[in-house]
C-alpha positions as CSV (number, residue, x, y, z in Angstrom):
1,X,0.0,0.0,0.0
2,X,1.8,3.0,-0.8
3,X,0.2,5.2,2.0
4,X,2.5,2.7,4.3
5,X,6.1,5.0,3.0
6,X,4.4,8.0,4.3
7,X,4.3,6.5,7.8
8,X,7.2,6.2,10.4
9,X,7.8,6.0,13.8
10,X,6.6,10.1,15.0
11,X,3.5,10.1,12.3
12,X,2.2,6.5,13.8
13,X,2.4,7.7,17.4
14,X,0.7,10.9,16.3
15,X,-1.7,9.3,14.6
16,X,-3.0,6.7,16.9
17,X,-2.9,9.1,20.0
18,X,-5.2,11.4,18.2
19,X,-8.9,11.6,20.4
20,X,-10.9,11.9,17.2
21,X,-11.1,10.1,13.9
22,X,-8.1,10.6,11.6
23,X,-7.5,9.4,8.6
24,X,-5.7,8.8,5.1
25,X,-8.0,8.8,1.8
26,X,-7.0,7.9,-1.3
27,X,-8.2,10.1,-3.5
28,X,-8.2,8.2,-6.6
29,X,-8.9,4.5,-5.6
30,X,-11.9,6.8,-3.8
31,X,-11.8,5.3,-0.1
32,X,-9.4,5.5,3.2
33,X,-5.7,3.3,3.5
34,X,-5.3,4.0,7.0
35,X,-7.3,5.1,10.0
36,X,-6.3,5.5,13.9
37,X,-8.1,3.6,16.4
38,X,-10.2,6.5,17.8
39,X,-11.6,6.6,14.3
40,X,-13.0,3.2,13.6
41,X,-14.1,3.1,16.8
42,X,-16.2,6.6,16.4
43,X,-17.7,5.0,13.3
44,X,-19.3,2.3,15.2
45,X,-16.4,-0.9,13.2
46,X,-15.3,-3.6,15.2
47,X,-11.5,-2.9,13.6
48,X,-9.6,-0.8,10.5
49,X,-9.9,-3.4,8.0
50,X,-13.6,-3.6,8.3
51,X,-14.1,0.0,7.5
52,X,-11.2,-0.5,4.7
53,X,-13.9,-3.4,3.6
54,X,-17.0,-0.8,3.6
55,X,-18.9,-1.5,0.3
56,X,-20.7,1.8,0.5
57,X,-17.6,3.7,0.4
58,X,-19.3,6.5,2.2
59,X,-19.3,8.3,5.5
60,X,-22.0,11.1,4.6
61,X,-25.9,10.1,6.4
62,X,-26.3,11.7,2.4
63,X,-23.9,10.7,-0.5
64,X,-22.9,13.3,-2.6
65,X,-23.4,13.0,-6.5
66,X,-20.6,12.8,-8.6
67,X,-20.2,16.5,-9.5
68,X,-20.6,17.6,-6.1
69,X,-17.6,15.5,-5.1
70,X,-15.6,16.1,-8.1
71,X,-15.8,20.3,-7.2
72,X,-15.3,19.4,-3.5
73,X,-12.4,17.2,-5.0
74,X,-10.7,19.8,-6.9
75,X,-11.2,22.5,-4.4
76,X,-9.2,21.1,-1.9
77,X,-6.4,19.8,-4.2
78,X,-6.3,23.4,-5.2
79,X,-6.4,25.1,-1.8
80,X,-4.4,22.4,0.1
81,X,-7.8,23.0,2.8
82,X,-11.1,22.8,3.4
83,X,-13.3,22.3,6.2
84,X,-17.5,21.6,6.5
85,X,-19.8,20.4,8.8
86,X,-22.2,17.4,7.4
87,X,-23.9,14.4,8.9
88,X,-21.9,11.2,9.1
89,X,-23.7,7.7,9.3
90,X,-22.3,4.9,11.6
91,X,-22.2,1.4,10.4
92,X,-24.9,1.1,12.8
93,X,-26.9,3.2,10.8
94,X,-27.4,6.4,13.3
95,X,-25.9,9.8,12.5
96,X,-23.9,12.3,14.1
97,X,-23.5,16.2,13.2
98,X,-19.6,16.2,12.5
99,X,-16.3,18.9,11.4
100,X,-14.9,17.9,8.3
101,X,-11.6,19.3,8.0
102,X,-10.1,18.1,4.5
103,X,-6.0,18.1,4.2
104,X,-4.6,17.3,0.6
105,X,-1.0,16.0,0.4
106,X,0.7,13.4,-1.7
107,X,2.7,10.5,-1.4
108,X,4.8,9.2,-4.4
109,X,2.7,10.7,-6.8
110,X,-0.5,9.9,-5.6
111,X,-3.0,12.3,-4.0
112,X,-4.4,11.9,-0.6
113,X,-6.6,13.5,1.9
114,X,-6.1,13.2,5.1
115,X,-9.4,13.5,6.8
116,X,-10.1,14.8,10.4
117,X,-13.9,14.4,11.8
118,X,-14.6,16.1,14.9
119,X,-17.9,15.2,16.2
120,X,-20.3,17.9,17.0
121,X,-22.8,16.5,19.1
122,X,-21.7,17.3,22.3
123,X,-21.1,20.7,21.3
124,X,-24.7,20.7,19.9
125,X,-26.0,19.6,23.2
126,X,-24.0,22.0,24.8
127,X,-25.0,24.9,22.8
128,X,-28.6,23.9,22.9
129,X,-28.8,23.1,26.7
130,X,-26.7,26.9,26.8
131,X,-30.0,28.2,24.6
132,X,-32.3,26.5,27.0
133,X,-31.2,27.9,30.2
134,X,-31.0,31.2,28.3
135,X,-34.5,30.9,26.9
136,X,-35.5,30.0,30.8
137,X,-33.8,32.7,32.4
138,X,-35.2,35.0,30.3
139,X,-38.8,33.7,30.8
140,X,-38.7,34.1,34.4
141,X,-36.8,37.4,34.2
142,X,-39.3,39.2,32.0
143,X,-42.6,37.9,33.0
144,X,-41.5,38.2,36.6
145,X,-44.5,39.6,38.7
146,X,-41.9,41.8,40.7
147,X,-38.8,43.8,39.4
148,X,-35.4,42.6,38.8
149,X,-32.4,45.2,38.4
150,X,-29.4,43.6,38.5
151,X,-26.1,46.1,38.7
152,X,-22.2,45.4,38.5
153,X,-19.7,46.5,41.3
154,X,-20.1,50.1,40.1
155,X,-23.6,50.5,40.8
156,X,-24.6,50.3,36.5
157,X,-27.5,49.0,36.0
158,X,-27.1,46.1,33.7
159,X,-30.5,44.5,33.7
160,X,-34.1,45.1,34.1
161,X,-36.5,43.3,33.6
162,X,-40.4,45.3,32.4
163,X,-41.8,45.1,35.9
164,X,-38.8,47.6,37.1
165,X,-39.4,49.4,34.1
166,X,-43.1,50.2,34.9
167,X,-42.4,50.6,39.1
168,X,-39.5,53.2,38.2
169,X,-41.4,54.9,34.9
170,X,-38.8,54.3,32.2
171,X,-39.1,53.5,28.9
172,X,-37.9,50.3,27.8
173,X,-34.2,50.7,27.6
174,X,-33.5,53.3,29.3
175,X,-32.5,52.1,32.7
176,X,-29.2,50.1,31.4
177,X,-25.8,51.8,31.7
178,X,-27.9,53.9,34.7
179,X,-26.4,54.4,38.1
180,X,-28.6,52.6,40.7
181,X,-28.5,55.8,43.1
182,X,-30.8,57.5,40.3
183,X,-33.5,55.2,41.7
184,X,-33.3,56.3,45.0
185,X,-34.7,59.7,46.5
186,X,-31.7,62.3,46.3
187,X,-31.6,62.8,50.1
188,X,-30.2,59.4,50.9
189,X,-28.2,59.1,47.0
190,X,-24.9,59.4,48.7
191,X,-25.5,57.3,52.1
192,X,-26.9,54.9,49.5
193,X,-23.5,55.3,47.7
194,X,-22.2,54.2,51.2
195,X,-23.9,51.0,51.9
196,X,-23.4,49.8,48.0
197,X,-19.7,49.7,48.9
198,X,-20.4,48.2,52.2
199,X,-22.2,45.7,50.2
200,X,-19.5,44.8,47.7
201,X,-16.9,44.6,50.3
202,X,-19.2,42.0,52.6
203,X,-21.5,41.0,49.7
204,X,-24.4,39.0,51.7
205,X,-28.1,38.2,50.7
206,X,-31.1,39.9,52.5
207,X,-34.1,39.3,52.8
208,X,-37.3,41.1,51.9
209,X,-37.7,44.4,53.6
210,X,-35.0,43.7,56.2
211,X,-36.6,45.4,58.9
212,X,-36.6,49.1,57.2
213,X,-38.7,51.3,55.4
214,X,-37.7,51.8,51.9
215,X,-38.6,54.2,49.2
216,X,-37.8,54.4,45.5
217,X,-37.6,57.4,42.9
218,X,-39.6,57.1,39.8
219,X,-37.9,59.1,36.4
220,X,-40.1,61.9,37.5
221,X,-39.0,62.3,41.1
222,X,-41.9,60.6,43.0
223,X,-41.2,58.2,45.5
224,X,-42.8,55.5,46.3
225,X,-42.7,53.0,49.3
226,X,-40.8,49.6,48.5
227,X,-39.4,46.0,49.9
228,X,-36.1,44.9,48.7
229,X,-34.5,42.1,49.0
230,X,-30.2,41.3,47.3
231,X,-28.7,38.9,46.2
232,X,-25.4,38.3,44.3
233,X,-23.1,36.4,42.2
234,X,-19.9,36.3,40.5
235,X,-19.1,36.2,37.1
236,X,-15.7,36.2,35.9
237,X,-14.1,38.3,38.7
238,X,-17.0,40.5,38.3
239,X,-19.3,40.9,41.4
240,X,-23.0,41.8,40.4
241,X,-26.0,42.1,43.0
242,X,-29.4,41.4,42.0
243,X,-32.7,43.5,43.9
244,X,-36.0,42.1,44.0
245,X,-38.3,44.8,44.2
246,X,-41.8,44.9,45.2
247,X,-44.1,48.4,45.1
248,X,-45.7,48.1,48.9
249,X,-47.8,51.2,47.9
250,X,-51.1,49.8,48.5
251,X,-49.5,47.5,51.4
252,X,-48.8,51.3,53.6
253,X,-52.2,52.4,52.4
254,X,-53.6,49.2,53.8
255,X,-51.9,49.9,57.0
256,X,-52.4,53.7,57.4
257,X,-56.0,52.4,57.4
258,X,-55.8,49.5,59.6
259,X,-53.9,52.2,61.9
260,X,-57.2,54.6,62.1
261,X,-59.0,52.0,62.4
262,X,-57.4,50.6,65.4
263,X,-57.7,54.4,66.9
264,X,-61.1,54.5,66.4
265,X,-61.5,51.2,67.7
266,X,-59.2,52.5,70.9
267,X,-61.3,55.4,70.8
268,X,-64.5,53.7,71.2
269,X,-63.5,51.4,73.8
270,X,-62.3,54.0,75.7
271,X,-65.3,55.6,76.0
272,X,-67.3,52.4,76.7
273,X,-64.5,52.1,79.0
274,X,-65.8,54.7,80.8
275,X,-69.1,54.0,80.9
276,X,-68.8,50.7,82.6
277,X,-65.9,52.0,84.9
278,X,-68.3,52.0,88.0
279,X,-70.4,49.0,87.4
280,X,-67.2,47.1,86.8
281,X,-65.8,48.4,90.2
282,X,-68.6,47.3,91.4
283,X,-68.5,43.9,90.3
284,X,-64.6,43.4,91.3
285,X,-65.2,42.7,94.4
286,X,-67.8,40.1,93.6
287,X,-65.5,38.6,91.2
288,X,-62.5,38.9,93.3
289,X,-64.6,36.2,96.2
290,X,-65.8,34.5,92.8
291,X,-62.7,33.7,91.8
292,X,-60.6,33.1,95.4
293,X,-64.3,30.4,95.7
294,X,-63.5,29.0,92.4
295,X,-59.5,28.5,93.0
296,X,-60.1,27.2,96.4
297,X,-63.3,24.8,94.8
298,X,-60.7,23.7,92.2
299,X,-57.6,23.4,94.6
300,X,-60.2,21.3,96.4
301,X,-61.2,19.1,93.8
302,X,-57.8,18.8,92.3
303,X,-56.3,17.7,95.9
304,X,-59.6,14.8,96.1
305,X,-58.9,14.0,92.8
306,X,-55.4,13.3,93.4
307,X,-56.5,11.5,96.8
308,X,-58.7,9.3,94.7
309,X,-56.0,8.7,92.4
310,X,-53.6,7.9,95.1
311,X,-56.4,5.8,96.8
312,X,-56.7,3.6,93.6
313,X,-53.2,3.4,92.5
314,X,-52.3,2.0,96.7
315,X,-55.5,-0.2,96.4
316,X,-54.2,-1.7,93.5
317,X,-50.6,-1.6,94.4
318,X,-51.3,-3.1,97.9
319,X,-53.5,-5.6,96.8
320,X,-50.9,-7.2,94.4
321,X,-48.0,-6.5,96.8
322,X,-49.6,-7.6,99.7
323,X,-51.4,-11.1,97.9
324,X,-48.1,-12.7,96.5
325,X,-46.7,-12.6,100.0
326,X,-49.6,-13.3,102.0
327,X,-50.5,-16.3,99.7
328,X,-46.8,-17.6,100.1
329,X,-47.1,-17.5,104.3
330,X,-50.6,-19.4,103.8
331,X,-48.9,-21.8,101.4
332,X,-46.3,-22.1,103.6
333,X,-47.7,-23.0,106.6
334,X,-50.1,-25.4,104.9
335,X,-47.3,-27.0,103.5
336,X,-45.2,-27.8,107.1
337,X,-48.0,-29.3,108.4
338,X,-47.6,-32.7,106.1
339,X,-44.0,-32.5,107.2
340,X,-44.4,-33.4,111.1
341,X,-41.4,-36.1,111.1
342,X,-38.1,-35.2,112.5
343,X,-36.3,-36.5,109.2
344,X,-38.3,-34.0,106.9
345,X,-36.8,-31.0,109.1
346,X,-34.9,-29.8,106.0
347,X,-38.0,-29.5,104.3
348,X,-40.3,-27.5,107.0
349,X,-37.1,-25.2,107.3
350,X,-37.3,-24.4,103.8
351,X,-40.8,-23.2,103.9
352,X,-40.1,-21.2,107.4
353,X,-37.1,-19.3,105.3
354,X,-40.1,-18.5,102.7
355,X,-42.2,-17.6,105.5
356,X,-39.6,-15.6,106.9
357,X,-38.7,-13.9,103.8
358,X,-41.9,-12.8,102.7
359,X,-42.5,-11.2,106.1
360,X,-39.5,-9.4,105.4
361,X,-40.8,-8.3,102.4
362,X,-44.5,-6.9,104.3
363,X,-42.5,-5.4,106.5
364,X,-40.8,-3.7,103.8
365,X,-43.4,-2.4,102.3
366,X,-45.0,-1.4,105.7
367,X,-41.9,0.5,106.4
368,X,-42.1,2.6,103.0
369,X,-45.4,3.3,104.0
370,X,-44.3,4.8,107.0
371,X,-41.8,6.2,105.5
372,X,-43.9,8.5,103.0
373,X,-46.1,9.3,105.9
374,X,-43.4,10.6,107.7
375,X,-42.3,12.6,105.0
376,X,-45.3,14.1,103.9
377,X,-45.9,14.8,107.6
378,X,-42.7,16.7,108.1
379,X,-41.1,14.2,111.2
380,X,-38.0,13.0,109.3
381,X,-35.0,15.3,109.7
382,X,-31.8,15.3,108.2
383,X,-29.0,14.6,111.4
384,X,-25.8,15.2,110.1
385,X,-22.5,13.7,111.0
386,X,-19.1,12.7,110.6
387,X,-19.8,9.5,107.5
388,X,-16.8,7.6,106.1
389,X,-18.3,6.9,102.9
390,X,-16.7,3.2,102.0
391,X,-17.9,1.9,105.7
392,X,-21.5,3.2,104.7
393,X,-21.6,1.8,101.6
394,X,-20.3,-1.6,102.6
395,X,-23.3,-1.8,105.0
396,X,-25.7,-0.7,102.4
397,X,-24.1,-3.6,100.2
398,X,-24.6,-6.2,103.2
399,X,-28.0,-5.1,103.5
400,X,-28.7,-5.7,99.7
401,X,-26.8,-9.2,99.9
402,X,-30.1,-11.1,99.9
403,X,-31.4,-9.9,96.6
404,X,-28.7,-11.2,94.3
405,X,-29.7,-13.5,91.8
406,X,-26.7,-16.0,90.7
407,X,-24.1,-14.6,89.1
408,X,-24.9,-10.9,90.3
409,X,-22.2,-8.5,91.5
410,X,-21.6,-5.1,93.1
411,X,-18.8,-3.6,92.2
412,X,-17.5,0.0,94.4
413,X,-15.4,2.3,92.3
414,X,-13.8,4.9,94.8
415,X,-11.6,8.0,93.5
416,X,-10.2,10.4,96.0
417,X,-13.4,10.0,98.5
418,X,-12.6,11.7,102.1
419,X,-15.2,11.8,104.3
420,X,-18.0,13.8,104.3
421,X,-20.4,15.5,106.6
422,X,-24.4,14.0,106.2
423,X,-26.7,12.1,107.9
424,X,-25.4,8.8,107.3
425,X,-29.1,6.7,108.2
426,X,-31.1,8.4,105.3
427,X,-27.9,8.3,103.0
428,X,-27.6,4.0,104.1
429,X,-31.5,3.8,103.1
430,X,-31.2,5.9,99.2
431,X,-28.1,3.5,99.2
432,X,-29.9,0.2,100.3
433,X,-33.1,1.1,97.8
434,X,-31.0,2.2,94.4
435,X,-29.1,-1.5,95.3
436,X,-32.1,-2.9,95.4
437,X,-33.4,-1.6,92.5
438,X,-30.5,-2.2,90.2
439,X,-30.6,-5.8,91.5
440,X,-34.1,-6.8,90.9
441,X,-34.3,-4.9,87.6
442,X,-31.2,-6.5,86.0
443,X,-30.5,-10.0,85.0
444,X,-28.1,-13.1,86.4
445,X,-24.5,-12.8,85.9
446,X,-24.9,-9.0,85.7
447,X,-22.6,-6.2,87.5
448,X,-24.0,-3.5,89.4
449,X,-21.2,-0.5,89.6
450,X,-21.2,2.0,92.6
451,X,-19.1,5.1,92.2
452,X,-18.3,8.0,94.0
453,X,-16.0,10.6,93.2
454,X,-15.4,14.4,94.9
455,X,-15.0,17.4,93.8
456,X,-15.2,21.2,94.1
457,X,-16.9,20.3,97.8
458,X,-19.7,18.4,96.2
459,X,-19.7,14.0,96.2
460,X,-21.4,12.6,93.2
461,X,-22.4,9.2,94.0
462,X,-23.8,6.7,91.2
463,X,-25.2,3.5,90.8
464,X,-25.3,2.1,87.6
465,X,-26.8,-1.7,86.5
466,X,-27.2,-3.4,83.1
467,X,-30.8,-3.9,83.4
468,X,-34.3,-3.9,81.6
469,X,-33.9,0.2,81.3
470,X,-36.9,2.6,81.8
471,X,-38.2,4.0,78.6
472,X,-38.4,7.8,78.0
473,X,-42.1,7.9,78.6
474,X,-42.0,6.5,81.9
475,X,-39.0,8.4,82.9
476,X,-40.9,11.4,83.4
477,X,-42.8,9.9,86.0
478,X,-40.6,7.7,88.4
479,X,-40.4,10.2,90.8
480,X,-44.1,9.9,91.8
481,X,-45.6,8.3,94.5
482,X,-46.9,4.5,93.5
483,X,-45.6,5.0,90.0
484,X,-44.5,1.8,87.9
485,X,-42.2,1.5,84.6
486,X,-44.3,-0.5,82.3
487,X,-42.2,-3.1,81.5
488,X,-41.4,-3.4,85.4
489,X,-45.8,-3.9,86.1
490,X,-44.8,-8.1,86.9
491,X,-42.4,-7.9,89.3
492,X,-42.9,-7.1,93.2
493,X,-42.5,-3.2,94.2
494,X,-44.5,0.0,95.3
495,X,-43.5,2.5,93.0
496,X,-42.4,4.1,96.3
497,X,-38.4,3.8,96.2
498,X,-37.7,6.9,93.6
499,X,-40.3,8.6,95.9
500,X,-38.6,8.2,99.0
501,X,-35.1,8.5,97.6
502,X,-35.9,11.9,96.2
503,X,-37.4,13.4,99.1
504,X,-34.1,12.0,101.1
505,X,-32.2,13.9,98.6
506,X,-33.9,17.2,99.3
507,X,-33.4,17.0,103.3
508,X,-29.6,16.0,102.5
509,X,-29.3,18.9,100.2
510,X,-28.5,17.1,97.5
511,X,-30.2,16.1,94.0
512,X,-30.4,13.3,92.1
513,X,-30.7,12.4,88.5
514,X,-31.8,9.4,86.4
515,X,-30.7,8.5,82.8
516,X,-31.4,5.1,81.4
517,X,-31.8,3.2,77.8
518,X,-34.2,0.3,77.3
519,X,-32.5,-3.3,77.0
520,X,-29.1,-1.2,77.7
521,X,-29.1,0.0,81.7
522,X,-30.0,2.6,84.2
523,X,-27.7,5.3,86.0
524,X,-29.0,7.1,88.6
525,X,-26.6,9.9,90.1
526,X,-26.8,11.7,93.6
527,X,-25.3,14.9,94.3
528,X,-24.7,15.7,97.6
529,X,-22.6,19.0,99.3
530,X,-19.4,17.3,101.0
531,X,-19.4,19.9,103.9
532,X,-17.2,20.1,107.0
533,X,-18.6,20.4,110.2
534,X,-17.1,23.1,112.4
535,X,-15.9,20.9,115.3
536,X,-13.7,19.3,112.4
């Protein structure tokens, strides 16, 4: 093939690299010798020598007829160049909008062309996307319901859309190359002047009126009440702010009358104000005792509501509490009396320990009872003293010992405790009940954690277990009297523990808090002042 002594080395590396079809045509045998990769490829054939093969001899969606190629023939043997733009057909048969650029040159006496096609689709999508975007911005510019009057950093007016043209009187042209300050009332052109440079050092968008009064100037001086809101944009290096304006005439108008309205109104009621001035002293008083009757009536009924309430929710509680033990003392004793031999011992022991045991637990519950009586009574006080924290604590852990279920312990976690000054009997109890509560609520082979740190003159003691958790809903209510966490309703308690423990708190001057996660654990923390006593 004699196209193959015009190629070396350089022109093959060229050639291939090249993103866009390139290639050699013979201008007398009438079809191409060589084409790059890139080419073929952008043609839709599998490889070079099936586009060599081509029968159609062809790349135009529309041959040309023999004298239109012979005068495109000899026009670019005679110029050396020529470039077009024509649809090309793939071998799949779909087109393609493409550059022709048309090189003549010849190679041992033989003419060639070689052929460069650039394809123009993407540009075409480009451009017509470009057009679109355009056409859209131009739609919502001009038929925009408010006005638009965009300016560059120098305050000209480079845009404006009809509405601004009819708000500001001018005809239609006439506002572009115009300084914005013409559109403002000449007392305020230069502060105006001011702010613009304000705004193109700390460009920002505002909102619509911003909190100020505006006005405008029309071409012929009048002014006119407006909202304005900016925004802005770069274009190449170039700052520009956009205003939407909006003519509030009608809007002031509207409120100038709404304003005499309301002082008539005022008026009016001022005078009937007056009139009623002495019957209405005369019926304060009477609805003074009305309403001292009424908040004492409701204090009344809200106290026997809450009574009731109470009353239902310790009926119900006491009834379940007091059953399960009760019932176990009667089953019991039923039960030692088939156990009178000496050998079965063991056995009427183990139903004395029940018997035991659930007394403990009415005694308990008694002794809460008590407890919230005293409270509510005011005949618990706080008796401070001298407390050495870790002794207290190992007592309140003794006391607990009984409720662990296999596998359960309590671990203390002390850092830098010293002792404290508090009353150490109520502090033993909060103890014994959040043990107790962290125990019950949490499963075998669990750890309960007890820590206690100081600082600052304040103790923060917490006890925190791997339990059932309390959800957020019930959370709110724990620290009310004979309240119960749903998913706590089936096992024993009075929903007096929080209760207590919180009212403790407040006599120790301390707080306490309660954070917890369902199917994770529950935390509660005290607070408590870690006070000196004098003789210390």
């Amino acid at each position: 093939m004699p196209a193959t002594l015009y190629r070396n080395p350089l022109t093959d590396i060229l050639f291939e690299q090249a993103k866009e079809f390139v290639g050699l045509y013979h201008v007398e045998q009438g079809w191409f010798t060589h084409v790059n990769t890139a080419g073929y490829q952008l043609l839709g054939y599998p490889s070079a020598e099936a586009l060599y093969e081509e029968p159609n001899r062809s790349l135009r969606s529309q041959q040309l007829s023999a004298a239109e190629w012979a005068t495109l023939r000899e026009q670019v043997l005679r110029e050396g160049h020529h470039e077009y733009e024509t649809e090309i057909r793939r071998v799949t048969g779909d087109t393609f909008w493409a550059r022709v650029e048309l090189t003549s040159l010849t190679v041992e006496t033989h003419p060639y062309f070689l052929v460069r096609l650039t394809n123009l689709n993407p540009l075409h999508r480009a451009e017509q996307r470009l057009a679109q975007s355009v056409s859209r911005f131009e739609a919502v510019v001009s038929h925009a319901t408010i006005g638009i009057i965009m300016c560059n950093r120098a305050g000209d007016i480079v845009l404006a859309n009809e509405k601004a043209r009819q708000l500001f009187g001018y005809p239609d042209g006439e506002l572009l190359g115009e300084r914005i300050e013409v559109l403002v009332p000449r007392a305020v052109s230069g502060y105006h002047e001011k702010l613009r440079n304000s705004f193109n050092a700390h460009p920002e968008a505002r909102a619509m009126g911003h909190n100020r009064d505006l006005l405008a100037r029309r071409q012929d001086g009048s002014v006119f009440p407006v909202e304005i809101s900016l925004s802005y944009f770069r274009l190449d290096e170039e700052l520009f702010a956009v205003a939407y304006i909006i003519d509030i005439t009608f809007k002031k108008e509207a409120e100038r009358e709404l304003l005499a309205q309301h002082q008539q109104v005022a008026a009016l009621n001022a005078e009937l104000e007056q009139k009623v001035a002495e019957r209405t002293h005369a019926l304060e008083t009477t609805l003074a005792q009305l309403e001292r009757r009424t908040r004492e009536l409701s204090q009344a009924l809200a106290a026997e509501q809450e009574l009731g309430e109470l009353k239902s929710r310790f009926v119900s509680m006491a009834s379940h509490e007091f059953r399960t033990p009760l019932t176990a003392v009667l089953t019991s004793a039923t039960l030692i009396e088939k156990y009178p031999a000496a050998e079965q011992q063991d056995k009427r022991q183990r139903h004395l320990d029940r018997i035991r045991t659930s007394v403990k637990h009415l005694t308990d519950i008694l002794e809460e009872f008590l407890s919230v009586g005293k409270l509510e009574d005011g005949r618990i006080e706080a008796h401070p003293a001298r407390v050495d924290l870790p002794a207290l604590l190992r007592e309140a852990i003794a006391d607990a010992e009984g409720l662990r279920k296999p596998g359960q312990r309590i671990e203390p976690e002390f850092h830098g405790v010293t002792p404290l000054w508090t009353d150490a009997s109520l502090l033993r109890k909060v103890l014994v009940n959040l043990l107790s509560n962290a125990l019950k609520y949490s499963g075998e082979h669990t750890t309960v954690t007890v820590r206690a740190t100081t600082q600052d003159h304040w103790l923060t003691l917490s006890v925190q277990d791997r339990g059932v958790g309390i959800s957020a809903e019930d959370q709110e209510h724990l620290f009310e009297r004979f309240f119960r966490a749903r998913n706590a309703a089936n096992l024993p308690g009075t929903g007096l523990g929080l209760y207590i423990v919180a009212r403790y708190l407040e006599l120790l001057g301390g707080t306490v808090a309660l954070h917890s996660e369902l199917n994770v654990g529950t935390t509660v923390t005290l607070t408590l002042p870690h006070g000196n006593h004098p003789a210390d």
